[in-house]
LUMBA-436364 format. One line per 3 residues: number of its first residue (from 0); for each residue x, y, z of C-alpha. Coordinates in steps of 0.25 Angstrom, whole numbers, always signed. Each point is the difference from the previous one (the first is absolute). Layout:
! residues N
NUM) X,Y,Z  ...
***
This chain:
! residues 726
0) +0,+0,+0  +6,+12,-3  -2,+13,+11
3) -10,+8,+0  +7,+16,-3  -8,+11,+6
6) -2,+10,-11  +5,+14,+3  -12,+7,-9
9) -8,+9,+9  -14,-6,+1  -13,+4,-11
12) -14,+6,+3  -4,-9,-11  -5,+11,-9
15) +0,-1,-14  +1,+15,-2  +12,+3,+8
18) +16,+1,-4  +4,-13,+7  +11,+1,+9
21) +11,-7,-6  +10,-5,+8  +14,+8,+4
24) +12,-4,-8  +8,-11,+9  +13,-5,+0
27) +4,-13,-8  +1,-10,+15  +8,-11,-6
30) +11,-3,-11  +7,-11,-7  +9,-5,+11
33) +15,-5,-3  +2,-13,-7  +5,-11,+8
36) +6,-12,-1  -6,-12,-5  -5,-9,+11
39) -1,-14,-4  -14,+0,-1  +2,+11,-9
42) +10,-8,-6  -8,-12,-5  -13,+9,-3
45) +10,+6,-10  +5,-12,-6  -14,-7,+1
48) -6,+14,-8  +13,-1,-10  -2,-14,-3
51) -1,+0,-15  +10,+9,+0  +10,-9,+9
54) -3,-13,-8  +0,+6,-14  +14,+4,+4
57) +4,-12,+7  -5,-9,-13  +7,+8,-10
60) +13,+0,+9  -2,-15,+1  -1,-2,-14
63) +15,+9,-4  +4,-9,+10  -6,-16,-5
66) +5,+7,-14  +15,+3,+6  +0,-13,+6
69) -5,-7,-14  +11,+7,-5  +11,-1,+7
72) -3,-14,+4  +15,-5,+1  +6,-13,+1
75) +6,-5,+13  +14,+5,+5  +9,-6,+7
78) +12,+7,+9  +14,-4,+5  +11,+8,+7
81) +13,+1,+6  +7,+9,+10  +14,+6,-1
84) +9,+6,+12  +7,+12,-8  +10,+5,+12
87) +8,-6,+11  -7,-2,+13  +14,+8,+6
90) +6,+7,-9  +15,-1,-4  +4,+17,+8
93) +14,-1,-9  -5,-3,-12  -13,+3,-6
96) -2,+12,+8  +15,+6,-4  -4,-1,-14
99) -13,+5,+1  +5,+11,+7  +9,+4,-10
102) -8,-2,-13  -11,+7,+6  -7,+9,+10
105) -12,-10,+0  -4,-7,+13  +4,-13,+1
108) -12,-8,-1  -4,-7,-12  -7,+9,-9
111) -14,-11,-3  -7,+9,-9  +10,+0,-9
114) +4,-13,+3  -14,-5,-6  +1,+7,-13
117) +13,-4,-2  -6,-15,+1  -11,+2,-8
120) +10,+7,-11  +0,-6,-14  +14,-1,+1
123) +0,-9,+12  -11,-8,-5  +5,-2,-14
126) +6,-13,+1  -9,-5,+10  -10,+3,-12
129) +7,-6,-10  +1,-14,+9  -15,+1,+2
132) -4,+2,-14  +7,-14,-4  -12,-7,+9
135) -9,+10,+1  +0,+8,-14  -10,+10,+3
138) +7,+6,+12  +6,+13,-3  +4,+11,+7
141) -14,+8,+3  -7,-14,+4  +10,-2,+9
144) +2,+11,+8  -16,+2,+1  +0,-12,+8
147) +13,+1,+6  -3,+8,+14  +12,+5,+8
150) -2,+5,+13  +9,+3,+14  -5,-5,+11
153) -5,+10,+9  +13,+6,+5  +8,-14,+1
156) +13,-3,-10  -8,-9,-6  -7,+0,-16
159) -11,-9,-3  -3,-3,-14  -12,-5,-6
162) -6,-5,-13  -13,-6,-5  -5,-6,-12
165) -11,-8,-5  +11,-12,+0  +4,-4,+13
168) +14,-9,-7  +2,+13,-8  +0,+10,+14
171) +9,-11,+7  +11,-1,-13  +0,+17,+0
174) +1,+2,+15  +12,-10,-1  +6,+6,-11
177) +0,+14,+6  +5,-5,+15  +11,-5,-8
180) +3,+13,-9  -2,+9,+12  +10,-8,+8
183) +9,+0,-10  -2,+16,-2  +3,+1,+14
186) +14,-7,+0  +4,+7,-13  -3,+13,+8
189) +6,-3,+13  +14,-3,-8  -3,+13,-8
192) -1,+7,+13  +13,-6,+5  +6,+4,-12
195) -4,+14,-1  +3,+3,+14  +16,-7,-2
198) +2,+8,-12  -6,+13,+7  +9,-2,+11
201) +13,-3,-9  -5,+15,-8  -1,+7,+14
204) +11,-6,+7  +13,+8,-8  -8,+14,+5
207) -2,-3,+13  +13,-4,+3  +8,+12,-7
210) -13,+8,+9  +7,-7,+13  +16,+4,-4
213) -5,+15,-3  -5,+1,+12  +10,-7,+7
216) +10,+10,-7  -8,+10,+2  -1,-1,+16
219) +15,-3,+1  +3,+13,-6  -9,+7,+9
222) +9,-6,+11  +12,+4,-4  -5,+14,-4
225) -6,+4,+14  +9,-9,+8  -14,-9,+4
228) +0,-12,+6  -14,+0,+8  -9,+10,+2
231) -1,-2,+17  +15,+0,+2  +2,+12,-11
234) -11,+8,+11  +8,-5,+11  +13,+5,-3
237) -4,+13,-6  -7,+4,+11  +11,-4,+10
240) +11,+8,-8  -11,+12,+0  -1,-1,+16
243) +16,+0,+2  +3,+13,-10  -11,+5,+6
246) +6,-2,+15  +15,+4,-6  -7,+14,-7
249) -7,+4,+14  +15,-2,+8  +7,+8,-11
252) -9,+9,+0  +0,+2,+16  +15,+3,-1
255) -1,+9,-12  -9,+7,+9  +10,+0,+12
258) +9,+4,-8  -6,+13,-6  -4,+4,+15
261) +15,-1,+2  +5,+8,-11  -12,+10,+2
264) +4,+3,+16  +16,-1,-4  -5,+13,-10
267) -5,+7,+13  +4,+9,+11  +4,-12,+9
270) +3,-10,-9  +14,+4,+1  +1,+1,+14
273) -4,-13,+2  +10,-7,-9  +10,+11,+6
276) -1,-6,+13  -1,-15,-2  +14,+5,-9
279) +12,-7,+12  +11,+10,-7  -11,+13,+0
282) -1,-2,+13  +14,+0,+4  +4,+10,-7
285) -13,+9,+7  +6,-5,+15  +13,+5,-6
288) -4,+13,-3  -9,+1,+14  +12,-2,+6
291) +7,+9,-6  -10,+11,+3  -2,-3,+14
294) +18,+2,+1  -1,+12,-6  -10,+4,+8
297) +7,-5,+12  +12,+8,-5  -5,+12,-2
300) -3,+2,+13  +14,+1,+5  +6,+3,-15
303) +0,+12,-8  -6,-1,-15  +14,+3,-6
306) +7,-12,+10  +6,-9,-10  -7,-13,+7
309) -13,+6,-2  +4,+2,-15  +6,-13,-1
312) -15,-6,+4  -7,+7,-7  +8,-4,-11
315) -1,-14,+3  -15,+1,+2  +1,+8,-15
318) +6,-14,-7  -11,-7,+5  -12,+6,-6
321) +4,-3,-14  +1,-14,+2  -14,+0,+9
324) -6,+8,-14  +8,-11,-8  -6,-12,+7
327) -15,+6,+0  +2,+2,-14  +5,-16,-1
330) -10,-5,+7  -11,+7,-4  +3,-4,-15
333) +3,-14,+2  -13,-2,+8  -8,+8,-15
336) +9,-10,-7  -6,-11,+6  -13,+2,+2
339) -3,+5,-15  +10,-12,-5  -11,-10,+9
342) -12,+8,-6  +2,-2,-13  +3,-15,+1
345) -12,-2,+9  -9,+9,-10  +5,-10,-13
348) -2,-13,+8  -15,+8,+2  +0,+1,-14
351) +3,-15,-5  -7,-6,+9  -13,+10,-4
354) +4,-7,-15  -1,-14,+6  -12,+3,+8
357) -7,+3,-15  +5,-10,-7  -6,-10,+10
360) -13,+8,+0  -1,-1,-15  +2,-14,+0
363) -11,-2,+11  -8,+10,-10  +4,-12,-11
366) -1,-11,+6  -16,-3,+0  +1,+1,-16
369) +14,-10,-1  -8,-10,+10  -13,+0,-8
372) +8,+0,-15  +8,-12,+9  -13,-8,+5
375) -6,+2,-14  +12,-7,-7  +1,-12,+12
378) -17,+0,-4  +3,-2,-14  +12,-10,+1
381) -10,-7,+8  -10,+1,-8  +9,-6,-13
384) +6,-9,+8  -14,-8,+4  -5,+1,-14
387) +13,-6,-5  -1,-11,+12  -15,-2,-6
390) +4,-2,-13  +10,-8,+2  -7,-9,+9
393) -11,-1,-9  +9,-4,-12  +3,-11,+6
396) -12,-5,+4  -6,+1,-12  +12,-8,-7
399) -3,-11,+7  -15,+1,-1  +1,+0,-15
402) +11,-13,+2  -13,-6,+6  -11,-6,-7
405) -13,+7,+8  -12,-2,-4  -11,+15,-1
408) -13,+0,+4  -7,-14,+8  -11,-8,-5
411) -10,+0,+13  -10,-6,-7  +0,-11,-10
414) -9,+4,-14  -14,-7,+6  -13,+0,-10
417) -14,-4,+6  -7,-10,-6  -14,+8,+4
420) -4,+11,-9  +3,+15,+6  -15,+1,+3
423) -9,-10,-4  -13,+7,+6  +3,+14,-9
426) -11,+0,-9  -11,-1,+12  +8,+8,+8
429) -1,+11,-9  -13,-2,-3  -3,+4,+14
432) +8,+11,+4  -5,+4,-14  -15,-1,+5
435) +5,+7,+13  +7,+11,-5  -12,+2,-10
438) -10,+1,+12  +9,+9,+6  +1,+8,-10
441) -14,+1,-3  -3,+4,+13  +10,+11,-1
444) -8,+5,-12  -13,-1,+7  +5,+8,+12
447) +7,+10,-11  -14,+2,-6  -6,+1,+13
450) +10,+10,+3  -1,+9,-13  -18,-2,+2
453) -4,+12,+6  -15,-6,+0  -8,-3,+11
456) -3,-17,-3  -10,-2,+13  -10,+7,+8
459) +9,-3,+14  +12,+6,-7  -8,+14,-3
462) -3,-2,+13  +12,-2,+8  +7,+12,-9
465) -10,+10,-1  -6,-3,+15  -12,+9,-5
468) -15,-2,+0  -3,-10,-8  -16,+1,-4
471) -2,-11,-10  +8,-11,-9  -6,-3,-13
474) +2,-14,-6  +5,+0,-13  -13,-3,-9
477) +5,-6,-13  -14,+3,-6  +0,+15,+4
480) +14,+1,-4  -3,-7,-15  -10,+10,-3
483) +9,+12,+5  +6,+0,-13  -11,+0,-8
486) -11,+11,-2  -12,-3,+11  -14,-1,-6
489) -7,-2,+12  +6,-1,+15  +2,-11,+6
492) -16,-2,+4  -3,-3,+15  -11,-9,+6
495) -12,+1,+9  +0,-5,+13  -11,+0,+11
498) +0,+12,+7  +6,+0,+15  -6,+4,+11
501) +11,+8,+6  -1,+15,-1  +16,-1,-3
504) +0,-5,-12  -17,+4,-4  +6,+3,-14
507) +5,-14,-4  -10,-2,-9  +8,-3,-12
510) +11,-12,-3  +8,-6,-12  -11,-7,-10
513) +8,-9,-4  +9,-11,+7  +14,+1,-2
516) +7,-10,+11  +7,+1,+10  +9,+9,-5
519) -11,+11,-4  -4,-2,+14  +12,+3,+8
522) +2,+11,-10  -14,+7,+4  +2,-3,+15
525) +14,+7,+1  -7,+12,-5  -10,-1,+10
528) +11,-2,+8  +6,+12,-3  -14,+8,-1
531) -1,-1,+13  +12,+1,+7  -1,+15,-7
534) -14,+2,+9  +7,-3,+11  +11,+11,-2
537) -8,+9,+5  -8,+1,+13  -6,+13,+1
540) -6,+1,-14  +1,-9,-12  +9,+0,-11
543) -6,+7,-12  +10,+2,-11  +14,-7,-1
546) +12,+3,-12  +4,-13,-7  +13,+0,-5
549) +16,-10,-1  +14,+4,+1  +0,-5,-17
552) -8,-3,-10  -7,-13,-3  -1,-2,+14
555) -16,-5,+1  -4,+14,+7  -12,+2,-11
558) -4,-15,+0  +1,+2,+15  -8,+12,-1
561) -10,-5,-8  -4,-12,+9  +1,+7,+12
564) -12,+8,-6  -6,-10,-4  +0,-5,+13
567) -3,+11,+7  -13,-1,-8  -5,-11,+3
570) +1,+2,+14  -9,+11,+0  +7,+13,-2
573) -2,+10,-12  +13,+0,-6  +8,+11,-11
576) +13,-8,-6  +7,+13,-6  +10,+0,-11
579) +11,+8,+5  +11,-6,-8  +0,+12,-12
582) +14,-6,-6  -5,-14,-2  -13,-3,+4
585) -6,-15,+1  -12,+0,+9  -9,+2,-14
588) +7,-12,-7  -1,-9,+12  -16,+2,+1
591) -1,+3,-13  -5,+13,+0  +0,+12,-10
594) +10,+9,+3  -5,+13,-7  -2,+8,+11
597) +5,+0,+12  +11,+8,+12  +6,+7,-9
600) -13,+5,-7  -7,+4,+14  +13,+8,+6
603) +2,+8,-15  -14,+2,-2  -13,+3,+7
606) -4,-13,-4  -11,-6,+12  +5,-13,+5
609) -15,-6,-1  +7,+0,-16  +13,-9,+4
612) -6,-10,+9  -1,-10,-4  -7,-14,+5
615) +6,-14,-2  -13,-9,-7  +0,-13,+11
618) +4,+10,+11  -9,+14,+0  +4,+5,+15
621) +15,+2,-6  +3,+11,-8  +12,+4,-7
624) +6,+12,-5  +11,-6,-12  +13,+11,-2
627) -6,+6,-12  +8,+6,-10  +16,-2,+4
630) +2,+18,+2  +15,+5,-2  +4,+4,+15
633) -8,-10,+9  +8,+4,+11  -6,+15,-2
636) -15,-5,-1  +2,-10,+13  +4,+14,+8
639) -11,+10,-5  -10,+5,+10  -10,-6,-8
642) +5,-15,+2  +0,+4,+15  -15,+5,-1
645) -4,-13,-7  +7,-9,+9  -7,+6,+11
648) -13,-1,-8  +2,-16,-3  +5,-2,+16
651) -15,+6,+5  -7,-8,-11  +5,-14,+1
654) +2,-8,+11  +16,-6,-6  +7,+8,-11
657) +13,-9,-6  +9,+8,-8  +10,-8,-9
660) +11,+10,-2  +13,-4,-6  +14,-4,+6
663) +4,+5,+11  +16,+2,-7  +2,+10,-8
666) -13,+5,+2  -6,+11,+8  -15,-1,-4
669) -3,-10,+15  +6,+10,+7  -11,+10,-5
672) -11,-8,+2  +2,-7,+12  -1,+12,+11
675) -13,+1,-4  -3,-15,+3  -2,-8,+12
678) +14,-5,-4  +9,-9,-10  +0,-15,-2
681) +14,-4,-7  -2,-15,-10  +12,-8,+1
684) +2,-10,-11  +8,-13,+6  +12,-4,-7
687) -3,+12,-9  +1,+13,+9  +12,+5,-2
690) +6,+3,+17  +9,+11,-5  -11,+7,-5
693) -9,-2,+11  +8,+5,+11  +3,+12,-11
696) -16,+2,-1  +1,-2,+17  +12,+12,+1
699) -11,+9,-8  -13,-3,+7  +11,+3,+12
702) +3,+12,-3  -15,+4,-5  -5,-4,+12
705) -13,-7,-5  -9,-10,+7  +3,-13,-4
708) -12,-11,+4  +10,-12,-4  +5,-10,-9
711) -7,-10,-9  +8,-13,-6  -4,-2,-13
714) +3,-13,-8  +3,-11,+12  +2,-12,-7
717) -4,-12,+9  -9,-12,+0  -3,+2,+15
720) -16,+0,+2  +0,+4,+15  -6,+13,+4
723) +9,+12,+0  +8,+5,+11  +10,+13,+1
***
């Protein structure tokens, strides 16, 4: 049951002659809500709706695949192997690595890739080939290698080769032959190798030992030149012979000083005095002269000046000056002599040692240089010298690996051929992956379809999406929808059935004459349906005109009209089915009326509208008004005052008015007419509504804020005779 929606419309007085009150434009209360994901209910609905489409696909994949299989058919194969260890579980460090190292700057593992092309080469294969075809003349090259398989297992050192035929004796006698030629291949290229390296080593040999003499000479002259032995004792005995001239310049230098003090206080006042009086003879000659002084002083007491003994000392004491002035004199230059002869041999001692000093200093400067040049050369002569040592050491071993008879790769595994055929089952195998795989894949397309369907394909999934008001579903009436597509003589004529006694439904006066099954009747009771879930919109006064109108065209909204009129008839009410479809109007073919006059001549001319009604003949309490003429600008006749005036007019003098109008897209004639109705019943075509343009029409009624009674489902395809539930 669906819910009963209170209308908004203000209630009616019921008068005939008064403007109705037509409800206020409202707001659109619901829209399409996002898609989800599929549910699997959902999931095999969809699978059970598309499955023509699924089994058409899986029949046609089926027959490419029985065709392929027809085909392709192929005789039975039969496989054998062997397996090859390529390198040494240890490796030989002295030699294989020592050659590879100096023919290459590749790793040392074994390259495989290229390994495998180079057994797959037609050069390697040629006499392989050429042994074959004596047995087996139709083997050539291409045959061969495309059933030869070559692979490394995983990362192991081993190869696994493989071949098939349709002969299991032929696979055997090729696998042995190739074991054999790769073997051999392997040895050839071992003692190649060997080879290779000897001769390499003899070419490298002559330079690296003129590298080691040069160096050699070269470090010997760098010994010779700078008088170094090793680094650590040249530092040692540098920087002792630096300390000890050091310690001799600072004692030199503290004489030289002593010694300019000296010779600066013999230059003074008192210099001289005091060399005077440490000078022994000075001194004796001073106590000489006091002594003479204090007799003639003694004297002269008793003596006269003129007394020859007083003259006589005087004389005496006379001769002794000149010797005093004579020893000062001495003394005085032998103490200059002296101290300027020590000077200046203390000053040039200062001086060389000042050189030596320098000359260490440079070659501590030096030495950092010399010791790197030095551990550079010692570096190299190593360096040579380990090479040499490895080349060497290596020419010997590889002497006597070549004076031996070894053997290259290893067979692990013995050439083994199954006496089974590779897959005995393939034919039924790959019927059935291909009967899965084309299931799978018409599955996908049925889901891709679903997913690029923008239709509604039932009445639950308009439903669930829209979660609107759903008033009515309208089973798809194969009938109804035949004669669609064909000019209508005569409506679709209804029969009598005894009157009922309930004041409800007082009208119902009229049914279908004729019989047309079940389907005819689930047809006329979802119109009902639908007729009266519209009565019960409204609580405070009935519903008394609606707009009829789809989101596309060839939705059903006329046919839906048309029988909802009907309809509407026989249950008693006078009913006006309006025509307001001015571009393509269809309301005169479905009931096969004359379309002469009609809307267009009633707005554009003071035409009465007792002239454009007119009755069905089985059905004379509904009247039609057809479109009329189709005028130019419909949208500018739809919003004259005078369609407003007439509107009013049919609402006072009938008690249901339906206008048909066209698409709601695209289009704004319903959004003209329907704010002067009780509101807008929107047709939805299942599987044919397009939901993009519904939820466009939804986003303009939105914004137009117009009252929307609900939705009807039109076309439900379904052989469900239950009642109808929403």
């Amino acid at each position: 049951m669906i819910e009963n929606y209170p209308s908004q419309n203000s209630s009616s007085n019921g008068s005939h002659n008064s403007v109705p009150p037509f409800p206020q434009n409202q707001p659109v209360r619901w829209a399409e809500e996002q898609e989800e994901e599929w549910s699997l209910q959902e999931f095999i609905s969809i699978l059970r709706r598309r499955s023509l489409l699924m089994t058409s696909v899986t029949i046609a994949l089926m027959t490419l695949v029985v065709i392929n299989l027809v085909v392709k058919e192929k005789p039975p194969e039969y496989e054998g192997s062997f397996q090859l260890l390529v390198e040494p579980l240890y490796k030989d460090p002295t030699v294989v690595d020592v050659i590879k190292d100096l023919n290459s700057d590749k790793s040392s593992s074994l390259d495989y890739e290229s390994q495998i092309w180079v057994l797959k080469s037609p050069e390697l294969m040629k006499s392989t080939i050429k042994q074959l075809q004596a047995s087996y003349p139709e083997i050539n090259y291409d045959s061969l290698i495309k059933s030869l398989k070559i692979n490394r297992l995983v990362e192991t050192k081993i190869i696994e080769v493989r071949y098939q035929s349709s002969n299991p004796k032929q696979t055997q006698v090729v696998l042995d032959r190739i074991a054999r030629n790769y073997l051999n291949y392997s040895q050839e290229r071992r003692q190649a190798q060997l080879r290779r390296g000897v001769e390499f080593i003899e070419k490298k040999l002559p330079s690296i030992q003129n590298r080691v003499d040069q160096i050699q000479q070269e470090l010997q002259l760098f010994r010779q030149k700078y008088n170094f032995n090793d680094p650590e004792t040249q530092i040692m005995q540098i920087a002792l012979q630096t300390t000890e001239f050091s310690r001799q310049k600072q004692a030199i230098d503290l004489q030289l000083g002593q010694v300019r003090a000296n010779f600066a206080i013999l230059q003074g006042r008192n210099g001289a005095t005091t060399i005077l009086n440490n000078a022994p003879l000075y001194q004796q000659l001073i106590a000489q002269i006091r002594q003479f002084d204090l007799l003639i002083a003694t004297e002269s007491t008793r003596l006269q000046e003129e007394n020859p003994s007083m003259q006589t000392l005087k004389d005496r004491r006379a001769s002794l000056l000149p010797l005093l002035r004579q020893e000062s004199e001495r003394l005085l230059g032998v103490s200059f002599a002296e101290l300027a002869t020590q000077l200046q041999t203390l000053e040039v001692q200062s001086q060389e040692l000042a050189k030596i000093e320098r000359k260490f200093a440079q070659q501590s400067n030096q030495l950092p240089v010399l010791i790197r040049k030095y551990i550079e050369l010692q570096r190299k002569l190593q360096i040579a010298g380990e090479s040499l040592n490895r080349f060497l050491s290596t020419q010997e071993n590889l002497q006597i690996q070549i004076s031996q008879s070894d053997i290259g790769w290893q067979l692990l595994q013995i050439p083994t051929t199954l006496d089974i055929p590779i897959d005995p089952f393939s034919t039924q195998r790959n019927f059935i992956l291909g009967l899965v795989a084309s299931i799978l894949l018409a599955i996908g397309i049925v889901l891709l379809v679903e997913k690029l369907d923008n239709t509604y394909h039932t009445i639950d999934e308009l439903k669930k999406k829209l979660k609107q008001p759903l008033l009515g579903n309208i089973p798809f009436e194969k009938e109804i929808d035949t004669k669609k597509n064909r000019n209508f003589n005569q409506i679709i004529p209804l029969t009598n059935i005894q009157n009922c006694s309930s004041p409800l439904i007082a009208g119902l006066a009229v049914l279908p004459n004729q019989n047309y099954g079940d389907s005819s009747t689930r047809f006329s009771e979802a119109l009902r349906v639908l007729h009266t879930n519209i009565q019960l919109l409204s609580s405070d006064r009935p519903i008394r005109s609606i707009v009829m109108s789809s989101a596309m065209p060839s939705d059903g909204k006329s046919t839906v009209a048309l029988h909802l009129a009907q309809i509407a008839t026989t249950m008693g009410q006078r009913v006006l089915l309006v025509d307001a479809d001015l571009r393509k109007p269809t309301i005169h073919d479905l009931s096969g009326l004359n379309n002469l006059w009609g809307l267009s001549n009633l707005i554009s001319t003071n035409l009465p509208v007792g002239e454009v009604i007119q009755q069905l003949p089985s059905m004379t309490q509904l009247s039609v008004i057809t479109s009329g003429p189709i005028p130019p600008d419909p949208t500018k006749l739809l919003s004259s005052q005078k369609m407003k005036e007439l509107m009013t007019d049919l609402h006072n003098s009938f008690d249901l008015v339906i206008y048909d109008v066209p698409p709601l897209v695209g289009l704004a004639d319903a959004s003209l007419i329907v704010p002067h109705t009780d509101g807008l019943l929107i047709v939805v075509r299942i599987q044919k509504t397009n939901s993009s343009m519904l939820k466009a029409a939804l986003d303009n009624l939105k914004i137009s804020r117009l009252n929307i009674l609900g939705i009807v489902g039109n076309g439900q395809k379904s052989t469900n005779n239950s009642y109808y539930y929403y």
